[in-house]
C-alpha positions as CSV (number, residue, x, y, z in Angstrom):
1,X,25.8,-10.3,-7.4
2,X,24.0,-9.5,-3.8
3,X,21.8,-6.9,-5.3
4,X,17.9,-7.2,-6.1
5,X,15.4,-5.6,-7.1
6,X,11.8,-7.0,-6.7
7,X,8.2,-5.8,-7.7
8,X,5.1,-7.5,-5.9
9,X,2.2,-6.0,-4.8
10,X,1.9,-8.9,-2.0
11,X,3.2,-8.4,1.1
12,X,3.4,-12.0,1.4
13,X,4.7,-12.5,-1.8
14,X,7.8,-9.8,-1.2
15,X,8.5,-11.0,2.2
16,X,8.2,-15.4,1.0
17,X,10.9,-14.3,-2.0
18,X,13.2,-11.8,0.7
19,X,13.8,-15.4,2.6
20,X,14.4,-17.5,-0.5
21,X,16.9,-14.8,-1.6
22,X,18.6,-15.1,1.9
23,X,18.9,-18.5,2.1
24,X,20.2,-19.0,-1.8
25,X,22.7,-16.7,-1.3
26,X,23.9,-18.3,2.2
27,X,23.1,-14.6,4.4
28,X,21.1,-16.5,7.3
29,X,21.6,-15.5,10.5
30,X,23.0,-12.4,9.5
31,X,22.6,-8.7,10.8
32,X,19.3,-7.5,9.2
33,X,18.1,-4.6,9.0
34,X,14.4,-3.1,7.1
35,X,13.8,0.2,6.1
36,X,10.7,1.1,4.7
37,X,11.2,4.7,2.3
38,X,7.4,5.6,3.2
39,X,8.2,6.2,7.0
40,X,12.1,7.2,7.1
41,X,14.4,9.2,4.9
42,X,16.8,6.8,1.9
43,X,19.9,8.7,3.9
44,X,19.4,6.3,6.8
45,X,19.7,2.5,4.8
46,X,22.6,4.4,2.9
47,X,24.3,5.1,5.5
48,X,24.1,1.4,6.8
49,X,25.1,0.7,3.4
50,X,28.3,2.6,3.7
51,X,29.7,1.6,7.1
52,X,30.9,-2.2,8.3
53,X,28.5,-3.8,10.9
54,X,30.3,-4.9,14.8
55,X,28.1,-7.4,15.1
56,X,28.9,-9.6,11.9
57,X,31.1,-9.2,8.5
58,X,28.1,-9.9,6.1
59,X,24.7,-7.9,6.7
60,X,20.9,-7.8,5.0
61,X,19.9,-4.5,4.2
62,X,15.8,-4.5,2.9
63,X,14.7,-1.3,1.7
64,X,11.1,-0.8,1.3
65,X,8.7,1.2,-1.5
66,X,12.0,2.1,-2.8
67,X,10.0,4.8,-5.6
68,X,8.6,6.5,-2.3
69,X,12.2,8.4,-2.8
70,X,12.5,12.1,-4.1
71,X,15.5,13.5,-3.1
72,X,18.2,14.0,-6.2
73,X,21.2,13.1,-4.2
74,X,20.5,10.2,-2.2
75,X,19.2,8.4,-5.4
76,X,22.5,9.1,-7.6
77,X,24.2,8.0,-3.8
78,X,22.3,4.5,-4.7
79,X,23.0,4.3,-8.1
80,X,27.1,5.4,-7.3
81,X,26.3,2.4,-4.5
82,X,26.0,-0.6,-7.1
83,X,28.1,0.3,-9.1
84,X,30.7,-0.6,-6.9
85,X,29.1,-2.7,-4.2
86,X,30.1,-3.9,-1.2
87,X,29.4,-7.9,-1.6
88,X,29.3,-8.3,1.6
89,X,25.9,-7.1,1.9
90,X,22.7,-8.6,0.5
91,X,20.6,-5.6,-0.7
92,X,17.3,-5.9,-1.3
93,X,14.9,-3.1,-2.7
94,X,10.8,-3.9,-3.3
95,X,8.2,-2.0,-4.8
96,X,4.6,-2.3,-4.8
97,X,4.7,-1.7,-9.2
98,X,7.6,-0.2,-11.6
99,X,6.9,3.2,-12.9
100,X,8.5,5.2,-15.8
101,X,10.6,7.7,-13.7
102,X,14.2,7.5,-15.2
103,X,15.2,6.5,-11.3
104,X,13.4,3.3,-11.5
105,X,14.3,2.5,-15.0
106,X,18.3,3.2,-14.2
107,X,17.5,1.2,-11.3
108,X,16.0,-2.2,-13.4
109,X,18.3,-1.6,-16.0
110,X,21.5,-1.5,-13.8
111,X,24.3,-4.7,-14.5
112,X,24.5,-5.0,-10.9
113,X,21.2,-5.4,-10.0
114,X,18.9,-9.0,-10.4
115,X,15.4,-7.3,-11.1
116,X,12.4,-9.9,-10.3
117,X,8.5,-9.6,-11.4
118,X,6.8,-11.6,-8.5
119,X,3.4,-12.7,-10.2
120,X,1.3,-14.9,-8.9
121,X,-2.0,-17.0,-9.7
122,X,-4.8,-17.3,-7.1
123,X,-6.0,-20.4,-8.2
124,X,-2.6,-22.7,-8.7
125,X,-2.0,-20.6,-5.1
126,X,-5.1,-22.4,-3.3
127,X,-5.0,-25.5,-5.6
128,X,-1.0,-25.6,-4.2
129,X,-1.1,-25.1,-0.7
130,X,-4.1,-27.6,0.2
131,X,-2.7,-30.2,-2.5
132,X,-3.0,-32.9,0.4
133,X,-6.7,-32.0,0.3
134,X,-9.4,-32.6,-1.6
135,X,-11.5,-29.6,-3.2
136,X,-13.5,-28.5,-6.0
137,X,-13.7,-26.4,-8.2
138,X,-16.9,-24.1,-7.0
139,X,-15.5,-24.6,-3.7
140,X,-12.3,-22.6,-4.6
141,X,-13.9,-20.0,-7.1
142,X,-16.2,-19.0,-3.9
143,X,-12.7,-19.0,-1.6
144,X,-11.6,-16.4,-4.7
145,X,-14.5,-15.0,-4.6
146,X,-14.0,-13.9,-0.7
147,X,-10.7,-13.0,-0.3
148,X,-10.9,-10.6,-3.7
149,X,-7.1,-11.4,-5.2
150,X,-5.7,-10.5,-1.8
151,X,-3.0,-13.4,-1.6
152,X,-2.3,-12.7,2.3
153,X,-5.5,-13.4,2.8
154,X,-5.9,-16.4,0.6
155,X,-2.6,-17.7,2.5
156,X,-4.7,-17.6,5.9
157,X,-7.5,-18.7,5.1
158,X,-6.0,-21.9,3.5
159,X,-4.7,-22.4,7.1
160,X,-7.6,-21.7,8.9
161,X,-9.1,-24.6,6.5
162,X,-6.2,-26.9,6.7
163,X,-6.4,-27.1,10.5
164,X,-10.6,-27.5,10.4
165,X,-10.7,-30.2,7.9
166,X,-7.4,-32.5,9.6
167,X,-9.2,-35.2,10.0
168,X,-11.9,-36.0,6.9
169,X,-9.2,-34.2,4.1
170,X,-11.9,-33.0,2.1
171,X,-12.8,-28.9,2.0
172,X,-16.4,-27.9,0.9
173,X,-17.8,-24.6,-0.1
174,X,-19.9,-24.9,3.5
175,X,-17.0,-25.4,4.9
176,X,-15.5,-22.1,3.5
177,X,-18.6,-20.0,4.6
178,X,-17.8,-21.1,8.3
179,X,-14.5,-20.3,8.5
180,X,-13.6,-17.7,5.6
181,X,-14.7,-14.0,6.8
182,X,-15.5,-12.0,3.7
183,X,-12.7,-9.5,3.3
184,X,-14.6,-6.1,3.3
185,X,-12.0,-4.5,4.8
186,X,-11.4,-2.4,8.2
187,X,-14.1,0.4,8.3
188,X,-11.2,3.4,8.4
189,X,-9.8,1.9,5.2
190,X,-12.8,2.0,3.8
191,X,-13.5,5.3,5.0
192,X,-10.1,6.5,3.6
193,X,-11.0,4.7,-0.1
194,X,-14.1,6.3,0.1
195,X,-12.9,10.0,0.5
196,X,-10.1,9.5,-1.6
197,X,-12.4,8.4,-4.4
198,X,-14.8,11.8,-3.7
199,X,-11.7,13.8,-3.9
200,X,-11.3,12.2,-7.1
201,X,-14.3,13.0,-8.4
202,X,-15.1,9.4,-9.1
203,X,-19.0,8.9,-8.9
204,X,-19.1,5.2,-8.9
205,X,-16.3,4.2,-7.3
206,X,-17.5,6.5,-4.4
207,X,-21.4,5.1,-4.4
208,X,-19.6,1.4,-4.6
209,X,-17.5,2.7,-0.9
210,X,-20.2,4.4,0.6
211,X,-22.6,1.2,0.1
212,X,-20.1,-0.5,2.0
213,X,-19.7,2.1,4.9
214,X,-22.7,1.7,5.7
215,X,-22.2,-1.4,6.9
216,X,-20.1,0.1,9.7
217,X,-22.7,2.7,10.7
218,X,-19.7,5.7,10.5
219,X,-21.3,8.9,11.3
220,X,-21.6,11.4,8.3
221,X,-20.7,14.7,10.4
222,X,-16.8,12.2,10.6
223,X,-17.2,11.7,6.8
224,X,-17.4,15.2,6.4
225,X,-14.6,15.9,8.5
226,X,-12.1,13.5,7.1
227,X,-13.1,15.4,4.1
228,X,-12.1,18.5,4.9
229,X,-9.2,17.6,6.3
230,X,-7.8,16.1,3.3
231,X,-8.7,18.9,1.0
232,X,-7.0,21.0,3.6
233,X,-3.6,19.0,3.2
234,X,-4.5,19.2,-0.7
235,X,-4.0,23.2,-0.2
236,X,-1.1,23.1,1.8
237,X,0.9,20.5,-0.3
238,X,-0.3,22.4,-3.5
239,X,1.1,25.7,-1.7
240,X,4.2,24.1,-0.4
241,X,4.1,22.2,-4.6
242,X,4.4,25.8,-6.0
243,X,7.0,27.0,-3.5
244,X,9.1,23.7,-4.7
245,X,9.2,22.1,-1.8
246,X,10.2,18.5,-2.4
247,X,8.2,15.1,-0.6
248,X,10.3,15.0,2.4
249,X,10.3,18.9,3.2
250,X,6.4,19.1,3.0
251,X,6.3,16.3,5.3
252,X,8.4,17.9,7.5
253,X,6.4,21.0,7.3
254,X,3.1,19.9,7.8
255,X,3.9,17.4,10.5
256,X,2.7,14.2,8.6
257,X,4.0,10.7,9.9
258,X,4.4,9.1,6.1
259,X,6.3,10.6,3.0
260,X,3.3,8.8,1.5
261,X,0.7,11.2,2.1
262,X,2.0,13.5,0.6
263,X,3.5,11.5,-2.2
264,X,-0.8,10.2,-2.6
265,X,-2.6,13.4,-1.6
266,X,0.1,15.3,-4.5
267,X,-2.1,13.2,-7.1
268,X,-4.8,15.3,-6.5
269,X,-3.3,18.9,-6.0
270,X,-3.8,19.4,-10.4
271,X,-7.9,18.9,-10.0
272,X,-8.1,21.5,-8.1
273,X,-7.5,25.0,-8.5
274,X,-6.9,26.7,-4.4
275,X,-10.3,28.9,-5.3
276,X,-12.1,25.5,-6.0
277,X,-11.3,23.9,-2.8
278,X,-12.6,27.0,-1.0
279,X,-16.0,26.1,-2.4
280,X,-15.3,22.7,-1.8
281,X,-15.0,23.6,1.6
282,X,-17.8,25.9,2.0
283,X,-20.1,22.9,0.6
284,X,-19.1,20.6,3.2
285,X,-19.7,23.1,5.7
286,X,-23.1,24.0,4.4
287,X,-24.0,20.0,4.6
288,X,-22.4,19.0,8.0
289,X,-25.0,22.4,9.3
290,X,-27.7,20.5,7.3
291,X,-27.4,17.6,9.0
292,X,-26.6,18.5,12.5
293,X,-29.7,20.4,12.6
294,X,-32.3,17.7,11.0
295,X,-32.7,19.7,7.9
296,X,-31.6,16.3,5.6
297,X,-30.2,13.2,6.2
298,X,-27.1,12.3,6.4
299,X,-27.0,9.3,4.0
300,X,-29.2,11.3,1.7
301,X,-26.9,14.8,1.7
302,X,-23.8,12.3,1.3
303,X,-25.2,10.5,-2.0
304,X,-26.2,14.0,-3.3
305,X,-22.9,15.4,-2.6
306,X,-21.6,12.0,-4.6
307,X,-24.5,12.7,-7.6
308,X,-23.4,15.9,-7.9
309,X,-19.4,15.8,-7.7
């Protein structure tokens, strides 16, 4: 069976089992081919499914975020797929987590599909990968501590240590704060966490992000306007939502580079009624006037607007 299904939230856990799935069922060297369901249509890996490669008789076809998917046909085309499978092709679907859609479940449940849970623990990760090294314990709580169950960045860091302690074999907690950067993440994802959380009228996940911008020093007037422009997209997709439009269509429509957007931003579209984003909107144009002519502050008028959400 050349068929799996894997869930992982790790980049670097996905992409570590993807090669120990190649090479266990003999595909090395083999056309390859990635598709990620967030930036191109399903139709296009099926179709690669369907037709023999000219460059080889066996081929890997990856498909990516396999639940970013909406459209009816193109799923029961995957499902009529491994059924009856062409085993000359390793497929391999991934998902960040397993949801209770009736396409995921038909997917895990299929007979000719190996589903795998990727799970993994930090600490045996650390504790593994410098084994020829000696550490303690505080030494790799505070290593946790820094790279916040991200194991991609645990994974470099490890190296980064590996190479700077060669010689004496032995890794310190000093030696972690030279050479570990603490992962606060780049200021625009941040930025994006931060108004996504507003949106979602979370108060203290939103106070937690803006603490953290303001490390960065990002100008409020920008806050504002990645705020409005993600309430604006909320309308539309809510618009296009009620004309049932489907993922891909509304992307099409509005011109957005990811099916992802709008599969995100759609989470949002039932908070809202279209009357309350107006005044939504007229509040963040009342405070981005505030602040651009020295009435408040713009840290101050942000937190209120967080207070008061």
């Amino acid at each position: 069976m050349n068929n799996y299904l894997l869930e992982a939230s790790d980049h670097l856990l996905i992409q570590k089992e993807i090669n120990n799935i190649i090479a266990k069922e003999k595909f090395e060297n083999q056309y390859q081919v990635s598709y990620d369901l967030e930036e191109v249509p399903l139709a296009n890996a099926l179709e690669d499914l369907d037709t023999y490669s000219l460059l080889s008789d066996k081929k890997v076809i990856i498909i990516k975020n396999i639940l970013a998917t909406t459209v009816e046909n193109e799923i029961k085309h995957l499902l009529k797929y491994l059924e009856n499978y062409n085993s000359n092709n390793l497929l391999i679907l991934t998902c960040d987590k397993l949801d209770s859609k009736s396409f995921a479940k038909k997917l895990k449940a299929s007979k000719n599909i190996k589903y795998q849970k990727i799970e993994i623990d930090d600490r045996n990760y650390i504790i593994n990968k410098l084994k020829n090294y000696k550490i303690d314990n505080e030494a790799i709580s505070y290593l946790l501590e820094l790279c916040k169950g991200d194991i991609t960045k645990i994974d470099t860091e490890c190296e980064k240590l590996i190479f700077y302690k060669i010689d004496s074999k032995e890794i310190t907690k000093e030696d972690i704060k030279k050479i570990a950067i603490e992962k606060l993440g780049e200021s625009n994802d941040i930025l994006f966490s931060f108004v996504n959380a507003i949106i979602n009228k979370d108060k203290k996940k939103s106070l937690s992000l803006y603490e953290q911008l303001k490390k960065y020093a990002v100008d409020s007037s920008s806050i504002i306007g990645l705020m409005a422009s993600q309430m604006k997209l909320i309308s539309q997709i809510k618009v296009l939502k009620e004309q049932n439009l489907n993922n891909i269509e509304i992307q099409q429509q509005l011109q957005l580079k990811s099916i992802y957007q709008v599969k995100k931003l759609s989470e949002y579209i039932y908070l809202y009624t279209l009357k309350e984003i107006g005044e939504f909107f007229n509040k963040l144009a009342d405070i981005d006037y505030q602040i651009k002519t020295g009435r408040v502050d713009g840290n101050i008028a942000i937190e209120l607007l967080i207070i008061n959400l």
